[in-house]
Steps between C-alpha positions, in 0.01 A plus 500: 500500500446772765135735405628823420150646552337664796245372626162710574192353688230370380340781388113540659397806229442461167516752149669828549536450909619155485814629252553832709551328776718220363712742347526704820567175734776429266632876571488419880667168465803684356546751710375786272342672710626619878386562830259754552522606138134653412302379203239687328225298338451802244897425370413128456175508338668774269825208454266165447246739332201397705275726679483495892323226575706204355804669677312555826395109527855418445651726769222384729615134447843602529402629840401191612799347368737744713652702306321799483327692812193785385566820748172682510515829329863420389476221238664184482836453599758158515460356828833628728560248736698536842807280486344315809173397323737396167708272785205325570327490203832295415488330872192335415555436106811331626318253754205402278802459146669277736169320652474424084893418455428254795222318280746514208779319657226216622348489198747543175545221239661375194707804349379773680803585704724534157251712359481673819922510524501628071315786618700585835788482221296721268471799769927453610589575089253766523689846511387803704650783284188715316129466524425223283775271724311607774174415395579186328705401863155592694316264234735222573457517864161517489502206331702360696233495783230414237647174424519438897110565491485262233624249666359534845161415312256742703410709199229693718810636744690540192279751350470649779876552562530614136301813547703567836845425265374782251471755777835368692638580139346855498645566821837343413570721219498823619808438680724328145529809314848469597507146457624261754885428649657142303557439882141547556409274232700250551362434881161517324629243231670292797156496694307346194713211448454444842179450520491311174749233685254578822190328230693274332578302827119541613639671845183692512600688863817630335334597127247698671771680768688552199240690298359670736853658614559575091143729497557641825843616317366642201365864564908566685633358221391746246463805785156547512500478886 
């Protein structure tokens, strides 16, 4: 059964913080907030009832995290990327997901390709029509590349990749208000099985061409460049 939860990182604050901050990551993850969109630390310690402080530390880790940038005098604002420096954010998340998709196809045993195919089927049945299809298709696909890190058995460059995944998904939703073309998906849906049948026959040249193409593809999929 596919998770139907996001996933936020392990979270490095504790008390007050450490549940500011989860809460907010989860806010990023799902597009809730936009590009450039200013947040005021007074608003949020008024909303989570906290004073300053708690709200500060988890802004500052946020900024750390990328997705917030502190303009001096200003406040703190969403980070507002150029649509070059999202295209290689995704250039390079696409050659080190496929460096890992490599290791999976070298490395997978036993079931792992079915459960790996149930959840490729998972995201196809997934429709794209409100919000909550949305997010539950974005959960799918994330684990979709989850399960690759599973199997590729490097958990350190799977952690790793996992915090880069939550900001690719930050990114990828501010361009799915309007929610994706079926034609669109479908090439998506088409590239996954690929890559599956790329792993399955342990052609680890072709599963790692494959993903990294699918990454690269992402960000013009849903507009955001």
């Amino acid at each position: 059964m596919t998770d139907t939860r996001l996933r936020t990182s392990n979270n490095a604050l504790s008390g007050k913080s450490g549940t500011i901050l989860r809460e907010l990551e989860i806010r990023f993850v799902r597009g809730e907030y936009l590009f450039g969109e200013s947040l005021s630390i007074n608003a949020l310690a008024e909303e989570f009832d906290a004073s300053r402080q708690p709200v500060s530390m988890a802004v500052s880790h946020l900024r750390s995290m990328g997705y917030v940038t502190i303009v001096p005098q200003v406040g703190c604002k969403v980070v507002s990327p150029k649509k070059s420096e999202i295209a290689d954010f995704f250039y390079m998340l696409g050659k080190a997901e496929g460096a890992l998709t490599g290791l999976a196809a070298s490395r997978w045993v036993d079931d792992e390709i079915d459960q790996l195919q149930r959840i490729e089927v998972a995201i196809s049945d997934t429709e794209f029509d409100t919000i909550e299809h949305r997010e539950r298709y974005a959960v799918a696909v994330d684990g979709y590349h989850y399960k690759i890190h599973d199997i590729a058995r490097s958990s350190r460059i799977a952690d790793w990749l996992e915090g880069l995944w939550r900001v690719a998904d930050f990114y990828l939703w501010q361009g799915t208000e309007q929610g994706l073309s079926s034609a669109k998906l479908k090439v998506a849906n088409k590239e996954r099985r690929a890559i599956i049948r790329a792993i399955k026959q342990r052609d680890v040249s072709l599963a790692e061409s494959l993903m990294e193409s699918h990454v690269n593809g992402k960000p013009r999929r849903v507009g955001v460049i």
